[in-house]
C-alpha positions as CSV (number, residue, x, y, z in Angstrom):
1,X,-36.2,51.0,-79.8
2,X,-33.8,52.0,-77.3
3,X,-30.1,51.2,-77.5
4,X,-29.6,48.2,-74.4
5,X,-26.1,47.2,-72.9
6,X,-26.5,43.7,-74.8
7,X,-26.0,45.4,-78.3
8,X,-22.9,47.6,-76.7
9,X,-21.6,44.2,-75.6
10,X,-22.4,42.4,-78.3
11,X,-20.2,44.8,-80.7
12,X,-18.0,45.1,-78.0
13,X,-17.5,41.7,-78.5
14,X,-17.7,41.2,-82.3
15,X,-14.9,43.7,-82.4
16,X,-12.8,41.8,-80.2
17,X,-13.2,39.1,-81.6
18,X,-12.7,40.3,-85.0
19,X,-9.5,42.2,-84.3
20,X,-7.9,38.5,-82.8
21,X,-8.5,36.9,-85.7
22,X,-7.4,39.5,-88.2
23,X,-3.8,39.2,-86.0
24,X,-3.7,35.6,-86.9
25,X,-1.2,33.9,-89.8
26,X,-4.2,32.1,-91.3
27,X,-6.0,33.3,-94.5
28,X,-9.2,32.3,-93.7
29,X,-9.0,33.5,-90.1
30,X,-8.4,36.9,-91.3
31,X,-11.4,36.7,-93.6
32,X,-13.6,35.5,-90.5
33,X,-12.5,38.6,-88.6
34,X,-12.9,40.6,-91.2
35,X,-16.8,39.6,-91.5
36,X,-16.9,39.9,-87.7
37,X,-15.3,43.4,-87.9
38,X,-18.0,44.4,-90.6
39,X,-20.8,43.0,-88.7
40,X,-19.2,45.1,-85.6
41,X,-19.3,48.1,-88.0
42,X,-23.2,47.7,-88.8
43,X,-24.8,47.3,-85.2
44,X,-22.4,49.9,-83.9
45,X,-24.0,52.3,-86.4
46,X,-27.3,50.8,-85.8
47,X,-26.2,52.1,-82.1
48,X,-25.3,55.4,-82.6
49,X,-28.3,56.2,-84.6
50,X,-30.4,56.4,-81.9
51,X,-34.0,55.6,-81.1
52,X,-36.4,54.7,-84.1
53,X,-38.7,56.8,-85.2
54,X,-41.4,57.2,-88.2
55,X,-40.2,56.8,-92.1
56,X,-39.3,59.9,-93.1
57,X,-42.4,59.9,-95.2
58,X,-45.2,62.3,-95.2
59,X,-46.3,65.7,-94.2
60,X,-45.0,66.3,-90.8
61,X,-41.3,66.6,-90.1
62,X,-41.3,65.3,-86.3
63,X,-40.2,62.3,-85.0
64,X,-38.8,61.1,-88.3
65,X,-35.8,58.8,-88.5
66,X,-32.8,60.0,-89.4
67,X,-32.2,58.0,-92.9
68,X,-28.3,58.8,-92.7
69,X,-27.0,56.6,-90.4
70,X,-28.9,53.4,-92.4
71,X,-27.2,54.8,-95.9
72,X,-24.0,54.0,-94.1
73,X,-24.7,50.8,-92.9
74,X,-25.7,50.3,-96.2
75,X,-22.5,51.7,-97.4
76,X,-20.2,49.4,-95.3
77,X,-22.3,46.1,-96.3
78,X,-21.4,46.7,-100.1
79,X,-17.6,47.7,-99.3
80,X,-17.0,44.3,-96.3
81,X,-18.7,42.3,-99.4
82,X,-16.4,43.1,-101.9
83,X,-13.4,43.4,-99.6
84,X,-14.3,39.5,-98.6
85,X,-14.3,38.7,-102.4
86,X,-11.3,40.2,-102.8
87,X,-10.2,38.3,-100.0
88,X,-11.7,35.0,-100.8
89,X,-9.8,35.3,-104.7
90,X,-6.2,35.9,-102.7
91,X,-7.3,32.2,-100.5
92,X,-8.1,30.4,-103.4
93,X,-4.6,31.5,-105.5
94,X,-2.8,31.1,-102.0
95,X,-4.5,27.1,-101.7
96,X,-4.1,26.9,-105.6
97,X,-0.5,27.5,-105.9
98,X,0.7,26.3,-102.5
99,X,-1.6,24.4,-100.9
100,X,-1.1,26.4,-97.7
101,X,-3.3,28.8,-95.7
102,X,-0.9,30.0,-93.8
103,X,1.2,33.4,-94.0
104,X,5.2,32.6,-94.2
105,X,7.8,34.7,-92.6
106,X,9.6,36.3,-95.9
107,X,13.6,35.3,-94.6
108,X,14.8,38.5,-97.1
109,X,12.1,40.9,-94.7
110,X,13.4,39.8,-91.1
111,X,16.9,40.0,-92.2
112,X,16.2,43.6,-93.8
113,X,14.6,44.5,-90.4
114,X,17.4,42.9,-88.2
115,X,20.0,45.0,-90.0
116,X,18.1,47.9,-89.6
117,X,17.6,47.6,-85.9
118,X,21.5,46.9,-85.7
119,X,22.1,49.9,-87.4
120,X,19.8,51.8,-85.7
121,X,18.0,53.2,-88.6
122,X,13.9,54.1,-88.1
123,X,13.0,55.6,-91.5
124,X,15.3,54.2,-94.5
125,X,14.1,57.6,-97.1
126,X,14.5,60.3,-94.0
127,X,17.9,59.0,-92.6
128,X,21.0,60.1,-94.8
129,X,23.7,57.4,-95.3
130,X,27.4,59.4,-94.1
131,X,28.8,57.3,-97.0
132,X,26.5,58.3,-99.5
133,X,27.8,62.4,-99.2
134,X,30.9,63.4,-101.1
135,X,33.2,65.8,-99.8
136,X,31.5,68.6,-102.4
137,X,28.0,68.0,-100.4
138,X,26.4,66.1,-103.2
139,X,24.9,62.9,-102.6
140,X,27.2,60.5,-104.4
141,X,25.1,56.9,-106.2
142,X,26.5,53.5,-105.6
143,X,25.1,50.2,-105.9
144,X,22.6,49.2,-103.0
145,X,24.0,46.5,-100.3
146,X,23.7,43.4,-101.9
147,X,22.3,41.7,-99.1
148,X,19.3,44.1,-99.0
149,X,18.6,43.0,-102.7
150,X,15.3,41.5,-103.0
151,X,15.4,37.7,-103.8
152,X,14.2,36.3,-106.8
């Protein structure tokens, strides 16, 4: 078999396609793209592992198929299968306690990131607070800003 442009499309494609949906607020759009993703992620190593050849079965050691590249594909099958459970069990107790498949905007996370930006702040833990500094050089401790509190 030799690798054709339609399966280089094709994952082309699937990855595309999976990527869009994974950027989408809906659960189970994300779980679709992450199938398509998976998929993607077989028939590209299904590509890369080149033409087929005998099983790697008998006596003579040419023109056997290299069995790595299918003990991967095996590999991701298992791990986008229990990756779409897991997914699947976080739908249901989304739909079960909300009744919603949608992803809300957390108000207490935009705010957080607004006063950031104002500030000018990138990294919160590298970035050292001129307040927080005492005159001796020693951090001083004081309560955190209480609008940056989470909400409970």
């Amino acid at each position: 078999m030799t690798v054709t442009l339609v399966l280089v499309i094709a994952m082309a494609v699937l990855f595309s396609c999976g990527v869009y949906l994974l950027l989408e607020r809906s659960l189970t759009r994300m779980l679709l793209g992450f199938l398509l993703l998976g998929n993607a992620l077989n028939l590209l190593l299904l590509i890369m592992s080149g033409a087929a050849g005998n099983p790697p079965i008998g006596t003579s050691a040419e023109g056997i198929t290299d069995p790595l590249p299918q003990a991967f594909a095996l590999t991701a099958i298992v791990i986008t299968f229990a990756v779409s459970a897991f997914l699947l069990a976080l739908i249901h107790r989304s739909w079960t306690l909300s009744r919603a498949d949608e992803v809300e905007v957390d108000e207490a996370d935009v705010a957080i990131r607004r006063d950031r930006s104002a500030a000018g702040h990138d990294d919160p833990e590298t970035d050292t607070d001129p307040e927080s500094e005492s005159d001796d050089g020693h951090e001083r401790h004081h309560e955190p800003h209480p609008e940056r509190q989470e909400h409970r």
